[in-house]
VMD Tcl script that builds the backbone (N, CA, C; Angstrom):
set m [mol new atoms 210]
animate dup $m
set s [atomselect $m all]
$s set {name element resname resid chain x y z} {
  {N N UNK 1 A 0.840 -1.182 0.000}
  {CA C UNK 1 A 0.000 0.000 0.000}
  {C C UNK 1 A 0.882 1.242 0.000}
  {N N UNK 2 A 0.731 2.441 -0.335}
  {CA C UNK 2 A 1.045 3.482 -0.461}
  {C C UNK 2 A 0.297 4.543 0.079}
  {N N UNK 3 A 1.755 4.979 1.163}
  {CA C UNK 3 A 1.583 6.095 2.416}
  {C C UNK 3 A 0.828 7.190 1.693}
  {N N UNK 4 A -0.379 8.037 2.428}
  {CA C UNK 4 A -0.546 9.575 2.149}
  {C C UNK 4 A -0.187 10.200 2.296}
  {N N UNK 5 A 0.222 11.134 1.626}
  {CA C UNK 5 A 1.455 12.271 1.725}
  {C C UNK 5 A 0.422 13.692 2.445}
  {N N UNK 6 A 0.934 13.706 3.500}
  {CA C UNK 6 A -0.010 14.690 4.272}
  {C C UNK 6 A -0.022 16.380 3.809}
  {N N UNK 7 A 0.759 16.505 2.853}
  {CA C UNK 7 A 0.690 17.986 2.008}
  {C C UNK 7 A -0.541 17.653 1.000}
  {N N UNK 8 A -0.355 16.821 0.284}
  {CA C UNK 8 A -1.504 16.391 -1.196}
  {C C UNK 8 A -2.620 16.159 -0.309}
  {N N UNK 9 A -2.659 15.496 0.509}
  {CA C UNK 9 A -4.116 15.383 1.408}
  {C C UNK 9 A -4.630 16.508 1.845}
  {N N UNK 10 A -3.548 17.657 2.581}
  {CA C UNK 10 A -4.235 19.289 2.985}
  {C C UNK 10 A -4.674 19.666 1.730}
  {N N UNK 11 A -4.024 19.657 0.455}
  {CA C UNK 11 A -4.387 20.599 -0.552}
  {C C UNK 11 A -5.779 19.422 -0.950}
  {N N UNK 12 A -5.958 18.386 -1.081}
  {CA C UNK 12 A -7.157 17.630 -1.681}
  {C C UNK 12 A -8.378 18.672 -0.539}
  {N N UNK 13 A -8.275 18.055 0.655}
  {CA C UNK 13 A -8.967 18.959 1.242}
  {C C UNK 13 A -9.716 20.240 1.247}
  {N N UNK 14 A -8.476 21.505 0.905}
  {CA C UNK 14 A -8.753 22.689 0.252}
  {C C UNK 14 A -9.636 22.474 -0.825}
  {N N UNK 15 A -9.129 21.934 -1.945}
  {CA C UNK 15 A -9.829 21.615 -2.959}
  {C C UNK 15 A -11.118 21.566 -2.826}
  {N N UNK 16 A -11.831 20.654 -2.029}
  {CA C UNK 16 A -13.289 20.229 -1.910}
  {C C UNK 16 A -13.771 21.276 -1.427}
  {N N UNK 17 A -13.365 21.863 -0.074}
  {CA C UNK 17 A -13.680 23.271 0.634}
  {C C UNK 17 A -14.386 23.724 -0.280}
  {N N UNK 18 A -13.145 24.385 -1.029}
  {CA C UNK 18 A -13.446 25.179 -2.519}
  {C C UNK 18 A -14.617 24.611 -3.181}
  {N N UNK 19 A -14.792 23.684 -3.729}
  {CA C UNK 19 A -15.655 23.234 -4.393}
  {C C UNK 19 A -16.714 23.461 -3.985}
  {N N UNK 20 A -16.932 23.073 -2.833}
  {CA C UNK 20 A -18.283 22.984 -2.189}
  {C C UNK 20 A -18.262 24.406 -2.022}
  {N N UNK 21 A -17.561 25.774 -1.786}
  {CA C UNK 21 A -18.377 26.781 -2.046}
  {C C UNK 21 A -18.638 27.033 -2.486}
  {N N UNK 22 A -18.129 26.882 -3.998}
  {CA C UNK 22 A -18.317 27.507 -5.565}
  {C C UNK 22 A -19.747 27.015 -6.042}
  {N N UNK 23 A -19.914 25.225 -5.172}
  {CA C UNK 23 A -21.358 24.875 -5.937}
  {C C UNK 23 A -22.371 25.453 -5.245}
  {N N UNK 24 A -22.182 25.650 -3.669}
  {CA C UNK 24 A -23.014 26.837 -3.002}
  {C C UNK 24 A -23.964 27.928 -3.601}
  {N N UNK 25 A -22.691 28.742 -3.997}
  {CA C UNK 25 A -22.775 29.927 -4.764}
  {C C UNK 25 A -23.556 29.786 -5.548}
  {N N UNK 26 A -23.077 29.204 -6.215}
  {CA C UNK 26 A -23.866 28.546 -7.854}
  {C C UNK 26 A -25.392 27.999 -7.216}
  {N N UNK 27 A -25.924 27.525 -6.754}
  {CA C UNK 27 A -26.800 26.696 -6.181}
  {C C UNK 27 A -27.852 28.084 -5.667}
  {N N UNK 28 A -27.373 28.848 -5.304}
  {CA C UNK 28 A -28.190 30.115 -4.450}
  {C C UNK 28 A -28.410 30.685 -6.163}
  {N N UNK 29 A -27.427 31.239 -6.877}
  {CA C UNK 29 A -27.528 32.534 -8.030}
  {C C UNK 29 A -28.467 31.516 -8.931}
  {N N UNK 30 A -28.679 30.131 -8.952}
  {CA C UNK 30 A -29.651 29.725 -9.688}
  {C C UNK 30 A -30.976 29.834 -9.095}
  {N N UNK 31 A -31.017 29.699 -7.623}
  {CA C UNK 31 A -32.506 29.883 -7.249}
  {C C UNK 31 A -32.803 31.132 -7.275}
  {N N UNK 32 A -32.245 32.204 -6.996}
  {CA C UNK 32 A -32.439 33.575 -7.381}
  {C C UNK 32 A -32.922 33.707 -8.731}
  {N N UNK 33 A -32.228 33.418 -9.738}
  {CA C UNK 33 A -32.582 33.684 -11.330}
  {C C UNK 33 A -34.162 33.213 -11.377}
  {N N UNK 34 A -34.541 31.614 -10.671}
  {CA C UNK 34 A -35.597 30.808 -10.816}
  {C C UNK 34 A -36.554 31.864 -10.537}
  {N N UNK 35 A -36.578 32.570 -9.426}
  {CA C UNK 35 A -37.524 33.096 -8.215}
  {C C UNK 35 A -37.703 34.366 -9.131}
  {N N UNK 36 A -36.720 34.725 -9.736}
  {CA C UNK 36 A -37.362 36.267 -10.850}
  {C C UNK 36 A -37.698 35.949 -11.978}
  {N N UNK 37 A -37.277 34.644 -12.454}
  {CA C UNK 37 A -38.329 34.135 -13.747}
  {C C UNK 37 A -39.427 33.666 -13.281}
  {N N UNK 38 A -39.772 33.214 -12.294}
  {CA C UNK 38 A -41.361 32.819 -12.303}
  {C C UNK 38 A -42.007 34.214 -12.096}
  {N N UNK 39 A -41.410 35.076 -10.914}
  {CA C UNK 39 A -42.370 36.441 -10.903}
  {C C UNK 39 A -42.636 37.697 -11.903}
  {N N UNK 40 A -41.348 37.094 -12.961}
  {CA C UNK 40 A -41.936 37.467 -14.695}
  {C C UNK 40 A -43.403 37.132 -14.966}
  {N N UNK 41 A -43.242 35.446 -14.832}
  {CA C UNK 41 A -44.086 35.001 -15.771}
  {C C UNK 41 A -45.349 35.484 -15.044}
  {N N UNK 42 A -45.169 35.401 -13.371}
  {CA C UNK 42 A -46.421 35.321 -12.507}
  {C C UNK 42 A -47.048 37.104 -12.977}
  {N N UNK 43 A -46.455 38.271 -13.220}
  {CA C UNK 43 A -46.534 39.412 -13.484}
  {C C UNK 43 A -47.152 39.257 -14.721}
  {N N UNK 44 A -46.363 38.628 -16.129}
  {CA C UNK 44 A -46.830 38.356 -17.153}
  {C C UNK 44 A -48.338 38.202 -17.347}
  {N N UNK 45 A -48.370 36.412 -16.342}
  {CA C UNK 45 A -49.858 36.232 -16.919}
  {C C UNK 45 A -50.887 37.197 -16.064}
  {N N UNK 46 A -50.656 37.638 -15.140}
  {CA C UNK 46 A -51.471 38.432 -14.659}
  {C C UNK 46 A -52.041 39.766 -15.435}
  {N N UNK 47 A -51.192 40.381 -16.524}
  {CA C UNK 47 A -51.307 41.239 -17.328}
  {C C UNK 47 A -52.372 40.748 -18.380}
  {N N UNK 48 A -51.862 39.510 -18.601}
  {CA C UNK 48 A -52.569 39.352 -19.993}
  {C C UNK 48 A -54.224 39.119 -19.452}
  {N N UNK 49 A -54.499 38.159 -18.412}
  {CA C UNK 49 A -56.010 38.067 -17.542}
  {C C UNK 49 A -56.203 39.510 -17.389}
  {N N UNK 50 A -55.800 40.415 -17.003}
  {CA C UNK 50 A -56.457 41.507 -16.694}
  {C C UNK 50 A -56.420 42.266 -18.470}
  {N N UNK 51 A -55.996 41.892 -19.005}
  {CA C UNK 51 A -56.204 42.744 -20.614}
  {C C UNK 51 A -57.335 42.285 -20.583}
  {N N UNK 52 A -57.333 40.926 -20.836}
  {CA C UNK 52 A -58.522 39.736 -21.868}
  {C C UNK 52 A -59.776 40.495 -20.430}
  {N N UNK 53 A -59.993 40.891 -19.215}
  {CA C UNK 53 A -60.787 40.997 -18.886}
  {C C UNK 53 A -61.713 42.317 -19.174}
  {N N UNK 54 A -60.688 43.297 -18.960}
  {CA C UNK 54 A -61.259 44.912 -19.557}
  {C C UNK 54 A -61.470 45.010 -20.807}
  {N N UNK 55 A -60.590 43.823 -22.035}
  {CA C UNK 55 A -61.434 43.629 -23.300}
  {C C UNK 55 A -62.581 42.868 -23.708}
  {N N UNK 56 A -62.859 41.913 -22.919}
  {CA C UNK 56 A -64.448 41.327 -22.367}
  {C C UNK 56 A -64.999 42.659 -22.414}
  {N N UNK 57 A -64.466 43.723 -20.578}
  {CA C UNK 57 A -65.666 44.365 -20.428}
  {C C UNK 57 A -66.101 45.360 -21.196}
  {N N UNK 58 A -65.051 45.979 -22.084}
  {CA C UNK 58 A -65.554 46.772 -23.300}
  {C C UNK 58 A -66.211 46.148 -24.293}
  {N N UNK 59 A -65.733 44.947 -24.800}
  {CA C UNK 59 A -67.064 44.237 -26.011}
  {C C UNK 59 A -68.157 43.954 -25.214}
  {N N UNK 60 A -68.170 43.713 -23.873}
  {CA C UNK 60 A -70.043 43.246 -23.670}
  {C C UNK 60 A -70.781 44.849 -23.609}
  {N N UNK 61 A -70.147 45.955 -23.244}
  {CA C UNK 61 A -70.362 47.447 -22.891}
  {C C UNK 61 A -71.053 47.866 -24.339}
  {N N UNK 62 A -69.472 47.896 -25.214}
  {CA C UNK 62 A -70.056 48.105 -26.968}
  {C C UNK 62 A -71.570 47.496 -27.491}
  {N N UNK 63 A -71.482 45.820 -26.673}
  {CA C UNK 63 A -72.450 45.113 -27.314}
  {C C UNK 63 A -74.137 45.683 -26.436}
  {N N UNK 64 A -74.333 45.939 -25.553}
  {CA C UNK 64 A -75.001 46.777 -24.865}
  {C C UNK 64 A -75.680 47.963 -25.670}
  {N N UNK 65 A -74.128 48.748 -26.080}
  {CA C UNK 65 A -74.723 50.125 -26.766}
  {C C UNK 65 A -75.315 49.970 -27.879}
  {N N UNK 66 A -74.541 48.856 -28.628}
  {CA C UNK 66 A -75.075 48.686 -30.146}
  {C C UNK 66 A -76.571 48.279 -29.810}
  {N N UNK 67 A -77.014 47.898 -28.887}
  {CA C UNK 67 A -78.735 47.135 -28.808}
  {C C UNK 67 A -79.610 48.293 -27.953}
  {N N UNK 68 A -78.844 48.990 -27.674}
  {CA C UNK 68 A -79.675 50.234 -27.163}
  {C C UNK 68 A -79.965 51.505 -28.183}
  {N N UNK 69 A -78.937 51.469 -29.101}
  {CA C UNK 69 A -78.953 52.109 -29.897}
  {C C UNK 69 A -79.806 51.506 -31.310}
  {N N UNK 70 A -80.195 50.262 -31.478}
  {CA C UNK 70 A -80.940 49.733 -32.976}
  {C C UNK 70 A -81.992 50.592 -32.857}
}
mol reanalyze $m
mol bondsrecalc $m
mol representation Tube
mol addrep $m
């Protein structure tokens, strides 16, 4: 068998440290990105329901006038 050389073992060590913060990091700046693309989309569709609704309530309004007006 072959001894561990207790320098290559501190630096393996470091290494992972490292690693594991970098995927941290990474791991948080992706749920961040996630959390402002859904409150796009959640903003998004909320826009478009409230268009399609005030354009409902103007065609049933129009459709109203046009039959009050024959």
């Amino acid at each position: 068998m072959s001894e561990i050389d207790p320098v290559e073992f501190g630096k393996l060590i470091g290494s992972m440290q490292h690693l594991t913060t970098s995927i941290t990091t990474l791991t948080e700046k992706v749920e961040t990105l996630e959390n402002k693309l859904n409150t796009g989309r959640g903003f998004i569709l909320g826009l478009t329901i409230a268009a399609a609704g005030v354009g409902g309530s103007v065609g049933a309004y129009m459709h109203k006038l046009g039959e009050i007006l024959k």
